[in-house]
C-alpha positions as CSV (number, residue, x, y, z in Angstrom):
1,X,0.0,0.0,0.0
2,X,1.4,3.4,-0.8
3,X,0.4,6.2,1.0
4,X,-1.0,9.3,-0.7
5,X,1.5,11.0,-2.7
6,X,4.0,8.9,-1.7
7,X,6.4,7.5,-4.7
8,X,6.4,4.2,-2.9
9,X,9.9,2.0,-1.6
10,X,12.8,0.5,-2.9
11,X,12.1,-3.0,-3.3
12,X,15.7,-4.1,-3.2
13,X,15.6,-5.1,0.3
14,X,12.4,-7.4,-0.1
15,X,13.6,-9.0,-3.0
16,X,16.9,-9.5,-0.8
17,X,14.6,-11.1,2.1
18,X,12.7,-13.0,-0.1
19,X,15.9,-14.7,-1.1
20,X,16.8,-15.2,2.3
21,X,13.7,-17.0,3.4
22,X,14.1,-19.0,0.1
23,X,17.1,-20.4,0.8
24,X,16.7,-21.2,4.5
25,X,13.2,-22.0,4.4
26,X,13.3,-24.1,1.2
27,X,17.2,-24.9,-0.5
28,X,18.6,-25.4,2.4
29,X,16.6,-28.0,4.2
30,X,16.4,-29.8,0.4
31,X,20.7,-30.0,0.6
32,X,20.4,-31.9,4.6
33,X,17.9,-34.0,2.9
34,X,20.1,-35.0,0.0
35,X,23.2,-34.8,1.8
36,X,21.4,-37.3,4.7
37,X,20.1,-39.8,1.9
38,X,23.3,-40.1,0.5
39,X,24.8,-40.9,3.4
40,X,22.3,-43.2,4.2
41,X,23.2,-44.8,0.6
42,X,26.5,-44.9,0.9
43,X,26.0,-47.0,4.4
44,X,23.2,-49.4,2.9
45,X,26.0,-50.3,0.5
46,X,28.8,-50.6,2.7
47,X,27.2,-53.1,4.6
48,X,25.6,-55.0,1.7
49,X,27.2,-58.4,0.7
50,X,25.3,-60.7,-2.0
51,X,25.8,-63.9,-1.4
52,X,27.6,-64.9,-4.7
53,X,28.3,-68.5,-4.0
54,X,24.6,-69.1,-3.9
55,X,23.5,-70.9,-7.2
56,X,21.1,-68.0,-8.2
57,X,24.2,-65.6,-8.5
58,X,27.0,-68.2,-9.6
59,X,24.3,-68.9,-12.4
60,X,24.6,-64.7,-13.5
61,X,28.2,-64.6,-12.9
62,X,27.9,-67.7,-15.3
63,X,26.1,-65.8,-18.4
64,X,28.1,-62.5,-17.7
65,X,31.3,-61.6,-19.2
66,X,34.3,-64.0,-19.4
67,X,37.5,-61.9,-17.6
68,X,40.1,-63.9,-16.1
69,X,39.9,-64.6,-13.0
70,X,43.4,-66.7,-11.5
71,X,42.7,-69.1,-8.9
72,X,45.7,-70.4,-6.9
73,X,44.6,-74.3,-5.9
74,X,46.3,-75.8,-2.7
75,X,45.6,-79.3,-2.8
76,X,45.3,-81.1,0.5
77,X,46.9,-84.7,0.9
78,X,45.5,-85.3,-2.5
79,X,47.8,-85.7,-5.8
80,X,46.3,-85.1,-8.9
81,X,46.6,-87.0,-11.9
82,X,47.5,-85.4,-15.4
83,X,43.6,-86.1,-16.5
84,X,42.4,-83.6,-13.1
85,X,44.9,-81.3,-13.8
86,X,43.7,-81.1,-17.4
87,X,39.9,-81.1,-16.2
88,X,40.2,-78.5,-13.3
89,X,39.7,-75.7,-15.7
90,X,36.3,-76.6,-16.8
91,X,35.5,-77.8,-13.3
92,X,36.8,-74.6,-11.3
93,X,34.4,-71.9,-13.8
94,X,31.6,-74.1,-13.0
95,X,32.2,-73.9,-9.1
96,X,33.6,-70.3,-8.7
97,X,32.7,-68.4,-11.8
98,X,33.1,-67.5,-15.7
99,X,37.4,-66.8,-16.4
100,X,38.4,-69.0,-13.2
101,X,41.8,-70.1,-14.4
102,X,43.7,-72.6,-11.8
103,X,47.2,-71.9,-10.8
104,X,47.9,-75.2,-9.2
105,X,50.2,-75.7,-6.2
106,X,51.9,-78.4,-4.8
107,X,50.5,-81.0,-2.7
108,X,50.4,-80.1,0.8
109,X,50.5,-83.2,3.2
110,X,49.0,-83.6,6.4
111,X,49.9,-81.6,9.1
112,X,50.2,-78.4,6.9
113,X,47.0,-77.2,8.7
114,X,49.6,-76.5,11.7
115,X,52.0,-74.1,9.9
116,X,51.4,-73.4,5.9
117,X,54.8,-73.9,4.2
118,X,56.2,-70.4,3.2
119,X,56.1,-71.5,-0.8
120,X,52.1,-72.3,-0.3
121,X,50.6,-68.8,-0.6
122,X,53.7,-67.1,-2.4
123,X,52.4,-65.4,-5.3
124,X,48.9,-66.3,-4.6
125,X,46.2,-64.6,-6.5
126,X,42.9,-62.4,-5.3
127,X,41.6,-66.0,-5.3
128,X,42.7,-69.3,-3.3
129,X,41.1,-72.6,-3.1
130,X,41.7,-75.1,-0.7
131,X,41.2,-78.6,-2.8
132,X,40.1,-82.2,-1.0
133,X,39.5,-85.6,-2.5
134,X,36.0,-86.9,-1.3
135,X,37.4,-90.1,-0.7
136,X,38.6,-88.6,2.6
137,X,36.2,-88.8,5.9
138,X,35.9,-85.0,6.5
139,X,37.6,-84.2,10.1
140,X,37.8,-81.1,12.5
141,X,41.1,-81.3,13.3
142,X,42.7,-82.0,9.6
143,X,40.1,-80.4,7.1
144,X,38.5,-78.0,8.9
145,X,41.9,-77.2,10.4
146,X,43.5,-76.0,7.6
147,X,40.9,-73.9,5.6
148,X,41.1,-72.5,9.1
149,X,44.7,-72.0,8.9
150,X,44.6,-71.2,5.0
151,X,41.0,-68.2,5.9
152,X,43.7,-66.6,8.3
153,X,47.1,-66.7,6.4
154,X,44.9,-65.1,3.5
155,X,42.5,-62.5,6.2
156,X,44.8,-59.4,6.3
157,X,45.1,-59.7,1.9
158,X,41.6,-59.9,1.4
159,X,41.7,-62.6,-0.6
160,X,38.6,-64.8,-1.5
161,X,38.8,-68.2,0.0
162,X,36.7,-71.7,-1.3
163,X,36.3,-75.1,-0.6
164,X,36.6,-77.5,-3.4
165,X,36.3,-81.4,-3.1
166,X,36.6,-83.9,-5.8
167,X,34.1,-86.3,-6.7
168,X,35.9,-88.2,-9.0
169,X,37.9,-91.0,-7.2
170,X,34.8,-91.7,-5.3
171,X,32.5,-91.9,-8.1
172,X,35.1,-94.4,-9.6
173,X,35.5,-96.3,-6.4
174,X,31.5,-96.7,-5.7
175,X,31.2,-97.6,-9.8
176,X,27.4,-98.7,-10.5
177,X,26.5,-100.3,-7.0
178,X,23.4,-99.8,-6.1
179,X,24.1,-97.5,-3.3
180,X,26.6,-95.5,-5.0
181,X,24.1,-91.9,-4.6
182,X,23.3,-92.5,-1.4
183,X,27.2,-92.7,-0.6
184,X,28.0,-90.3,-2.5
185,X,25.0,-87.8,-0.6
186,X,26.4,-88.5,3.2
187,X,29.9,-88.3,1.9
188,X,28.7,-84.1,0.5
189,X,26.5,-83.7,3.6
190,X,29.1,-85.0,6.2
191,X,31.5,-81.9,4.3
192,X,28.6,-79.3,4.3
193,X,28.2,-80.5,8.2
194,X,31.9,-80.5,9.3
195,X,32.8,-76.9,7.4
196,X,29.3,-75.6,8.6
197,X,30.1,-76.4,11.7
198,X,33.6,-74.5,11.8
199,X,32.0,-71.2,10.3
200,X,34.2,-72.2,7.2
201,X,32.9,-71.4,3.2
202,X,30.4,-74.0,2.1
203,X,32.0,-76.7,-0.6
204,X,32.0,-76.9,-3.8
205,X,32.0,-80.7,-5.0
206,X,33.4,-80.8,-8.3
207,X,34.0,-84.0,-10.9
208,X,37.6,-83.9,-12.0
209,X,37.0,-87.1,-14.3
């Protein structure tokens, strides 16, 4: 309202307040919002881990794109042949993932779950895999013992650890008897039981035939 005769006010100032209130009153609580949700995001993913050895996501990781991926193989009391050695390859990308290429190590004999020989993890990759023969009765104090031992030579690397165990030899052993599945199921459940029991990474039971 101007008042009679009067030529009115600069409006400067107002527009100046009208900024003001803007900014407080609208911009900035819209930047604590943003600036909280991202934070909020950032956390959510921090703390989210997929469980990629489930079959669901090995079976994405399986149609996605081929990189290599080198896999350093510490076999256990367990000597491979030529024939496993050849087939490990083809076993190891269906087990851990598309690009899985082996680097195999030598056999480790009992009582390297105690101490792992310095030459074991020396120029180990992002990935190691402890590797058993299923023809072995799965025990605490062996087994478990050393993916123990192997899960906390690898901890302060951050290296990816698995449990493989090979089918093959006692596939060949039970032949076509009549309860060879039914051996062949306690033998994978008994390993699923013993790591499960440790906290240790589930198995993967591969065929090296």
């Amino acid at each position: 309202r101007f008042a009679e005769g009067s030529a009115g006010e600069r409006a400067a100032r107002w527009i100046h307040l009208y900024a003001i209130t803007l900014a407080l009153f609208v911009v900035l609580p819209r930047l604590l919002l943003a600036a909280w949700s991202a934070w909020r995001v950032r956390r959510a993913a921090a703390q989210l881990r997929l469980p990629l050895d489930e079959p669901y996501f090995r079976a994405l990781l399986r149609d996605g794109p081929a990189t290599a991926r080198p896999v350093t193989v510490l076999p256990y009391s367990y000597t491979l042949t030529a024939t496993q050695v050849k087939a490990l390859p083809r076993a190891l990308q269906g087990a851990i993932g598309p690009g899985a290429q082996p680097h195999v190590k030598p056999m480790l004999p009992l009582g390297s779950e105690d101490a792992l020989p310095p030459a074991a993890l020396e120029d180990a990759d992002a990935d190691v895999a402890a590797l058993f023969a299923a023809t072995a009765t799965p025990e605490r104090e062996t087994h478990g013992a050393f993916v123990r031992t192997l899960a906390t030579a690898v901890a302060a690397r951050k290296v990816a650890v698995s449990v493989l165990v090979d089918e093959s030899g006692l596939r060949q052993h039970a032949g076509a008897a009549s309860d060879a599945e039914l051996r062949l199921t306690q033998r994978r459940a008994a390993w699923q039981r013993m790591l499960h029991d440790l906290s240790l990474p589930a198995p993967h039971f591969i065929d090296l035939s």
